[in-house]
C-alpha positions in Angstrom: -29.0 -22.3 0.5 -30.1 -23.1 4.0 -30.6 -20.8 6.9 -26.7 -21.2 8.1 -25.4 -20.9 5.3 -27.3 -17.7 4.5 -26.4 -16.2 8.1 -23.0 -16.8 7.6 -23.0 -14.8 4.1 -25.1 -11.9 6.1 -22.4 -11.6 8.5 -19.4 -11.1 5.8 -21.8 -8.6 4.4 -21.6 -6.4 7.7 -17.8 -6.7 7.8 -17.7 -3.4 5.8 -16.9 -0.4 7.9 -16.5 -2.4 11.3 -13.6 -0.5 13.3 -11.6 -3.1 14.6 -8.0 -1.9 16.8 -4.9 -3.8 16.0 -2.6 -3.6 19.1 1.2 -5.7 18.0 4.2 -5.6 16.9 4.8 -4.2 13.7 7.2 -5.4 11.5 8.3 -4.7 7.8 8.3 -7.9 5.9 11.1 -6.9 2.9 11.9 -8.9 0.0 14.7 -9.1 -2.3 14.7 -10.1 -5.8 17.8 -11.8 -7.5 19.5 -14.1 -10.4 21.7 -16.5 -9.7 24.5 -16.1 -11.6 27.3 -18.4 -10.0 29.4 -19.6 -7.2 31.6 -17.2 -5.6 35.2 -17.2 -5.7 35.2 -15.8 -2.4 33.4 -18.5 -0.2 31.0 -21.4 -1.4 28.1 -19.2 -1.8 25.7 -17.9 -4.7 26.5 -14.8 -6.0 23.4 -13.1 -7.3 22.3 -10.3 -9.6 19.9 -8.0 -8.0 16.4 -7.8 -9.9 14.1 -6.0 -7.6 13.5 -5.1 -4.1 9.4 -4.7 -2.5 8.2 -4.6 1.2 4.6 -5.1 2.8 3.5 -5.2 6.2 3.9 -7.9 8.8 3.6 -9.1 12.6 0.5 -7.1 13.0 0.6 -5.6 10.4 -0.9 -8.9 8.4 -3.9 -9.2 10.8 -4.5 -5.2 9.6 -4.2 -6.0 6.4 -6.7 -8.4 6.2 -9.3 -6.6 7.7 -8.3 -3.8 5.4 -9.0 -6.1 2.7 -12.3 -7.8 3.9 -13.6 -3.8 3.7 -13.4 -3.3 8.0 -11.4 -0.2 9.2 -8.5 -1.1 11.0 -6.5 0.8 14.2 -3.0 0.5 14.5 -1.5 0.4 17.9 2.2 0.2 18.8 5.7 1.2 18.5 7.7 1.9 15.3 11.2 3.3 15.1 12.2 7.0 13.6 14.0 4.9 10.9 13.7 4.3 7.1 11.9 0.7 8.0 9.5 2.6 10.5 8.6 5.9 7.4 8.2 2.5 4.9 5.5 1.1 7.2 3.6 4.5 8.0 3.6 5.5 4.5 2.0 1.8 3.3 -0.8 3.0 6.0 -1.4 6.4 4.9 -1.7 4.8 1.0 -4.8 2.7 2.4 -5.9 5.8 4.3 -5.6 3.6 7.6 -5.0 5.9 10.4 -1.2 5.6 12.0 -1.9 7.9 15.5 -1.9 5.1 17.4 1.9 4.2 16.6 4.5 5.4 18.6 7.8 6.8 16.8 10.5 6.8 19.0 14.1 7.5 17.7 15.5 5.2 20.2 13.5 2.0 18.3 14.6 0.4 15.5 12.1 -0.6 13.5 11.7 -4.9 13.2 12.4 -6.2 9.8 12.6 -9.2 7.9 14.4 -9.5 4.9 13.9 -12.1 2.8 15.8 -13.1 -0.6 14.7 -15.1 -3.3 16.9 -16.1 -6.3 16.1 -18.3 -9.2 17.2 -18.2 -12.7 15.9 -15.9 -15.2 12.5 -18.0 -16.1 11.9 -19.2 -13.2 9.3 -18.8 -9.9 12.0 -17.1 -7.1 12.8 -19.4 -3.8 13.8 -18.0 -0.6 17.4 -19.0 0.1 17.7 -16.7 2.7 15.8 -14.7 5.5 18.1 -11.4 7.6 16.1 -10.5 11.1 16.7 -7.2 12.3 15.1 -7.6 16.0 14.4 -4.4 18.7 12.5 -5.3 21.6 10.5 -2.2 23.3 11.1 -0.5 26.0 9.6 -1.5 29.6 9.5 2.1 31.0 7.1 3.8 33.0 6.9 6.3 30.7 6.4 4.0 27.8 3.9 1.7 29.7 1.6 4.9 29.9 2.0 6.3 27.0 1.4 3.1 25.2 -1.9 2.4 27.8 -3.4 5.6 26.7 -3.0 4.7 23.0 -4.6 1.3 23.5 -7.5 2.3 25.5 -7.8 5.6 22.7 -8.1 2.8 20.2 -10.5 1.1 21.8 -13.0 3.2 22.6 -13.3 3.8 18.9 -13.7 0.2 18.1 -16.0 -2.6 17.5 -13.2 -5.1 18.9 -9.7 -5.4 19.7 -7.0 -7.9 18.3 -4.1 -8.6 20.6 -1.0 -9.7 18.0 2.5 -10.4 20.2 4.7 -11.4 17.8 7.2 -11.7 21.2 9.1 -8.4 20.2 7.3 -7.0 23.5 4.9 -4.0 22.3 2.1 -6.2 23.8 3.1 -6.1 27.4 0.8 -8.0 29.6 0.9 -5.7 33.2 0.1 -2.9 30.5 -3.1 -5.5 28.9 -3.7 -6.3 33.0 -4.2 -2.5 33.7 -6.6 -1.6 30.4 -8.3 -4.7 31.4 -11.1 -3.1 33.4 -11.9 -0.5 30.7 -12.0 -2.7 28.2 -14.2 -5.0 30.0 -17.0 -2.1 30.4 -16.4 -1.4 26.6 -18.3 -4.9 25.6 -15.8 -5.6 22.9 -14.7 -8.9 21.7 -10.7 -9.0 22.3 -9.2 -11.6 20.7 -5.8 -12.9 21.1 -2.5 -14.5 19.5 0.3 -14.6 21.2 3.3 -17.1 19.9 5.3 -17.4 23.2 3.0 -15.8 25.8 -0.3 -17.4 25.5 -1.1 -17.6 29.1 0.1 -14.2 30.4 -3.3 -12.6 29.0 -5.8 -13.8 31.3 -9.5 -12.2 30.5 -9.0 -11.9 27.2 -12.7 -13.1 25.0 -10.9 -15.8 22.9 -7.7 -17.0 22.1 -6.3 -18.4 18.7 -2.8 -20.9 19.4 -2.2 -23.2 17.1 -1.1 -26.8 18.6 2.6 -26.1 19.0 1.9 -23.0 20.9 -0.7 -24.8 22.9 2.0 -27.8 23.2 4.5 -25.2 24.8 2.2 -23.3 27.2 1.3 -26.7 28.9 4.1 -28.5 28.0 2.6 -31.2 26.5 2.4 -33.0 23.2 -0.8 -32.9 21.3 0.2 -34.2 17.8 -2.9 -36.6 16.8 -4.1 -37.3 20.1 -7.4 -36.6 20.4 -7.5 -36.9 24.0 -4.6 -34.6 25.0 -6.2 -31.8 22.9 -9.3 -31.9 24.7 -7.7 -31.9 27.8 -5.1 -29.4 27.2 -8.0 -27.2 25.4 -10.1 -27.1 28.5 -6.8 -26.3 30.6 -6.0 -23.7 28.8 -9.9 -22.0 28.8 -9.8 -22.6 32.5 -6.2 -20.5 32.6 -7.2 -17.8 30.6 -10.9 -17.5 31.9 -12.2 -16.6 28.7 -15.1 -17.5 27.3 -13.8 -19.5 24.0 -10.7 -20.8 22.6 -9.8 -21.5 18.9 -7.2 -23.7 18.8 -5.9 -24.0 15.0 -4.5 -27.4 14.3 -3.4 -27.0 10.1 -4.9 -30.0 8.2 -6.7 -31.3 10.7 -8.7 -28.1 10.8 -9.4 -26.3 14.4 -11.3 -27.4 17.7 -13.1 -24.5 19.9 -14.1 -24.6 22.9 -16.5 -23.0 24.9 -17.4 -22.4 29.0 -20.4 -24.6 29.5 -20.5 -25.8 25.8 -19.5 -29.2 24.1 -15.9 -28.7 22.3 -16.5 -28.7 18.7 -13.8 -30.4 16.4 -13.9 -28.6 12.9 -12.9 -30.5 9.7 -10.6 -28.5 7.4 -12.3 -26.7 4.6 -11.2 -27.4 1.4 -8.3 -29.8 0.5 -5.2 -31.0 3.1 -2.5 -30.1 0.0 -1.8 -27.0 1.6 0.6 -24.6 -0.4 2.3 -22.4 2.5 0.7 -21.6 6.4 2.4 -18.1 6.3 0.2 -15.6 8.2 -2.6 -17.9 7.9 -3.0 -17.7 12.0 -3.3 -13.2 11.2 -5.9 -14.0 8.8 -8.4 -16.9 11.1 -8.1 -14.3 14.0 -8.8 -11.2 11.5 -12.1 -12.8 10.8 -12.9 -14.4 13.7 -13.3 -11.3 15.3 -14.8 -9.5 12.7 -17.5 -12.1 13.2 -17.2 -11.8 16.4 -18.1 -7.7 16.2 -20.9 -8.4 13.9 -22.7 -10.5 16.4 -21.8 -14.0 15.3 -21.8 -16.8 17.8 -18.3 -18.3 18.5 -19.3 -21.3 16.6 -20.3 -18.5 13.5 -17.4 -17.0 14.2 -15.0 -20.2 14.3 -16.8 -21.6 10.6 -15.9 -18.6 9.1 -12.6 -18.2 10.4 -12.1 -21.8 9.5 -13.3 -21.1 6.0 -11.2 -18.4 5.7 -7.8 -20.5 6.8 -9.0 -23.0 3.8 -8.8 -20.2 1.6 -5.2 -18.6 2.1 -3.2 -21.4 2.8 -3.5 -22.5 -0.8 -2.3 -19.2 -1.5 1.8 -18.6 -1.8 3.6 -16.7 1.0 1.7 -14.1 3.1 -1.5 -13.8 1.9 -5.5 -11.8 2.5 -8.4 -12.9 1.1 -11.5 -10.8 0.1 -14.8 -10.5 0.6 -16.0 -12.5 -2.2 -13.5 -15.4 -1.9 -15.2 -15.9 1.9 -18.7 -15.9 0.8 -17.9 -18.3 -2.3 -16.8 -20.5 0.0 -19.4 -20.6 2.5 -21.9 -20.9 -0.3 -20.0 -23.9 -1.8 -19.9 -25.9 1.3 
């Protein structure tokens, strides 16, 4: 095992403990079990028989739980509703023994959820054939803009780095991100960010994670397979954001980073290009990038391990963590 590969290892080791705040939009991910049975009489649709019903956390709540399951100790920041969807979520926390003061209940909220249903037949592995979004945006209020500020900053202050997750349902605001920016600066935290329709609205930020679509639509461009356009577009978007990396994740062609002063660096895909589902990958590459990232990895560290840990749960079905073990397996093996 050469030196790398044995600093790498050392650095999942220190995961355990690390604080890390999680500031996003919450969501419960739901998921309904059925039979098909037959066509209706009523309309050309399935009729099914109801098996089973489960829920787990997403949005943010995926990045969270994969730090929770890499052994780091996640802080939850943001807004749920004083709803059934919004008790589900802070009873899944207080089961892990993840602390929920950082979430705002407000009765005026209703909590984001997804529903999903899946039907087969009796024997066989369940297929979505449908997916119900239930969608509240926050509120834009002075009053919430402070209160939500003084949760953040809370968070923070606590933590060994921050994770900004705006899953565009608006509990990451950026004027609120532009005001905590100076605190958070004199912190010396790594904040991380991934932000599907917002990308450059957080300049300042350490690092940011897009994937090539979302890197596509801040610049209005079209990477695809050119390598050209992606260098190009990643330096435009470093400049834009003044940060001092970006990750930008590009599925089987693996990820490219870039950093002020430094080379890009184009990173293969780990493991095999038959990938089994993306979901949530992007919560899990920015969960341990900055985990690495608070353990005092370089961004290049930081960006292998990450990349490792992408490899990993996209051959995994639907939304998926990975552990501890799984990470340093794979680092070993390559």
């Amino acid at each position: 095992m050469n030196k790398e590969t044995q600093r790498l290892q050392a650095i999942v080791d220190d995961f355990a403990g690390k604080r890390i705040a999680v500031w996003g939009d919450f969501i419960l991910d739901a998921f309904l079990f059925g039979t098909t049975r037959r066509i209706s009489r009523e309309a050309p649709v399935l009729i099914l028989r109801y098996a089973s019903s489960e829920f787990t956390l997403g949005g943010a709540g995926n990045a969270l739980l994969n730090l929770w399951a890499l052994g780091a100790k996640p802080i939850p920041v943001g807004l749920v509703g004083a709803d059934e969807s919004g008790e589900n979520i802070l009873e899944f926390l207080k089961a892990r023994r993840i602390p929920s003061a950082g979430l705002m209940v407000r009765r005026a909220h209703q909590t984001p959820v997804k529903t999903r249903v899946l039907a087969g037949e009796e024997n066989t592995r369940k297929q979505q054939i449908l997916r119900i979004d239930k969608e509240s945006d926050a509120p834009h209020t002075p009053e919430f803009k402070k209160a939500l500020k003084a949760r953040l900053l809370e968070a923070a202050s606590k933590a060994d780095g921050l994770i900004v997750s705006d899953y565009n349902y608006h509990t990451v605001q950026p004027d609120v991100f532009q005001s905590a920016l100076p605190r958070l600066k004199r912190l010396k935290i790594p904040v991380s960010l991934d932000s599907r329709f917002r990308l450059l609205q957080f300049p300042g930020v350490t690092i940011a994670t897009p994937n090539e679509t979302e890197v596509d639509s801040a610049l209005n461009v079209e990477i695809r397979n050119d390598e050209e356009t992606l260098l190009r577009a990643g330096r435009s978007v470093l400049a834009k954001l003044r940060s001092s990396a970006l990750l930008i994740t590009r599925g089987s062609r693996g990820m490219a980073l870039f950093e002020k002063g430094a080379k890009p660096w184009l990173v293969p895909v780990h493991g095999t290009t038959d990938i089994v589902d993306v979901t949530g990958a992007g919560d899990t590459v920015i969960s341990v990038l900055t985990l690495a990232l608070a353990c005092g990895a370089t961004f290049k560290q930081a960006a292998a391990l990450a990349n490792h840990a992408g490899g990993i749960v996209v051959m995994k079905k639907g939304t998926a963590v990975l552990t501890v073990e799984e990470l340093k397996k794979s680092v070993a093996e390559s």
